[in-house]
N, C-alpha and C positions, 0 to 999 in steps of 0.2 A: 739246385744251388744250395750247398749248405755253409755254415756262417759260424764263425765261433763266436761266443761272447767273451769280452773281458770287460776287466774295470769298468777302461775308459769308452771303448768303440768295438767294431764291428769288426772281422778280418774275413777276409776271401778265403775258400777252401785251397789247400795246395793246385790243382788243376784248373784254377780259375785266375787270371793277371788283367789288372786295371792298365789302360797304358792312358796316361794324360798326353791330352794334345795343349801345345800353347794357345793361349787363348786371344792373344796378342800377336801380329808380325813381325819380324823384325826390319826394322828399316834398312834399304841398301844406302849404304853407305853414302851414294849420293844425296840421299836425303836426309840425314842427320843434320842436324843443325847444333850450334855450338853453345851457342849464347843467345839470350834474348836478342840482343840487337841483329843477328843472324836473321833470325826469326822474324822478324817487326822489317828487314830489308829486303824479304823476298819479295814480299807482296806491291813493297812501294815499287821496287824497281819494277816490277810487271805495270803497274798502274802506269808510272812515266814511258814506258816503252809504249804503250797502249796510246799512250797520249802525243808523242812523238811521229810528226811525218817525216818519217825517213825520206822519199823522194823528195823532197822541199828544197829548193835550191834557197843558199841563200842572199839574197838580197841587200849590198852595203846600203846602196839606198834606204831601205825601206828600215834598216839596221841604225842607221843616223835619224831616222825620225822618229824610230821606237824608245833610241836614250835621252832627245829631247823631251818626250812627255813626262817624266817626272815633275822635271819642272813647270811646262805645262798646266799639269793639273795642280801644281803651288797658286796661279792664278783665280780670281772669282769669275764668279759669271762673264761678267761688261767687260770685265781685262781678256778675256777669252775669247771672245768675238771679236775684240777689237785689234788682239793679235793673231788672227784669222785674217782680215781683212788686211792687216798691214802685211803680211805674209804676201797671199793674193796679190794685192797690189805692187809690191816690188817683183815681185815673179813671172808678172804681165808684163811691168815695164822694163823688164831685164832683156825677156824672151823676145819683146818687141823691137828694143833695139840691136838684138842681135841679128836679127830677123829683114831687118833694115838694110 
């Protein structure tokens, strides 16, 4: 292999060719991303999907006692228990007179 000098660098002999490869991929297309927020909403949406049980029926029931707790937890301790029991207790004596 012989080399010419000049000035600046080094040159390959006519019968010798450097071929650069990228040193990088190039993304498909599907994976480019646009914007930060692109970016920053791949991953959350993956996390919530991850977090979501698809099969889960849902529940009005259980859906009317979930929007109740907010308020709920407004309550302290002693007011918590105590509408707990009053809960209970009318619930009992609902179920019992229907039951009747």
């Amino acid at each position: 292999m012989q080399h010419k000098q000049t000035s600046n660098n080094l040159e390959a002999s006519d019968d010798e060719r450097y071929v650069l490869k990228p040193v990088f991929k190039k993304l498909k297309n599907t994976q480019v991303k646009n914007s930060a927020a692109e970016q920053a909403a791949g991953p959350t949406i993956e996390y919530l999907r991850s977090k979501t049980n698809k099969s889960a029926v849902k529940d009005v029931d259980l859906l009317f006692f979930k929007s109740s707790l907010p308020d709920f937890k407004k309550l302290i301790g002693k007011n918590q228990r105590q509408f707990k029991q009053f809960v209970l207790t009318n619930l009992n004596t609902y179920i019992d007179s229907k039951e009747a």
